[in-house]
N, C-alpha and C positions, 0 to 999 in steps of 0.2 A: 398113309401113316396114321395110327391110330396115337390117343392120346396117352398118357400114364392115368392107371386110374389113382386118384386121388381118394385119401379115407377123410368124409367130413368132420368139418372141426364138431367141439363140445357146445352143445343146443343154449349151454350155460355161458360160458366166458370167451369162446369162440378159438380156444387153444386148442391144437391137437391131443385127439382121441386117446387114454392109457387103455388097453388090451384088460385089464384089472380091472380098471371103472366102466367098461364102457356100457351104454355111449357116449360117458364124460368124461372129464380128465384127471379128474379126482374125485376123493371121497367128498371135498367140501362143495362142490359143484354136484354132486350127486344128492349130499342133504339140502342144497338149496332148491333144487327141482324137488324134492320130499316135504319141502316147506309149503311150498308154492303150492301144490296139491291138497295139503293139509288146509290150508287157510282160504281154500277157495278162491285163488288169484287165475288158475284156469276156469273158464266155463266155456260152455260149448252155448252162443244164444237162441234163443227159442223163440219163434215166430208164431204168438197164438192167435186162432180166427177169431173173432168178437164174440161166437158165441160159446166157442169151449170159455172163452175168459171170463164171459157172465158166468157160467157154470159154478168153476172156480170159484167166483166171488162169492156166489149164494151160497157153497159149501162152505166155506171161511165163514160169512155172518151167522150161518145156523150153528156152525163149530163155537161160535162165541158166545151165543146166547144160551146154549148147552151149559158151558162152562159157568158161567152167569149164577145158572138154579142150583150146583150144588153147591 
């Protein structure tokens, strides 16, 4: 016997899925994942080697002493 499949709830509020929203249950679970987005609440983290990170750094302090002369 196989199972029923089951449609997963909303990634938001954990209700089932509206056909209209999906894959949320509403609009307001829809603009609240558009928030999240917006304001940079998701980020994917980044693991940098020490030497791209120097890199990095040295580009920031030249980028700022740049800014500095004009």
């Amino acid at each position: 016997m196989t199972k029923p499949r089951t449609e997963p709830a909303c990634p938001i509020c954990g209700a089932p899925r509206s056909p209209r929203f999906r894959p949320f249950c509403s609009a307001r679970c829809a603009d609240a994942d558009l928030q999240r987005w917006l304001s940079d609440a998701y980020v994917i983290p980044v693991a940098e080697d020490e030497e791209q990170a120097a890199a990095n750094e040295a580009d920031d302090l030249a980028g700022q002493s740049e800014r500095g002369r004009l």
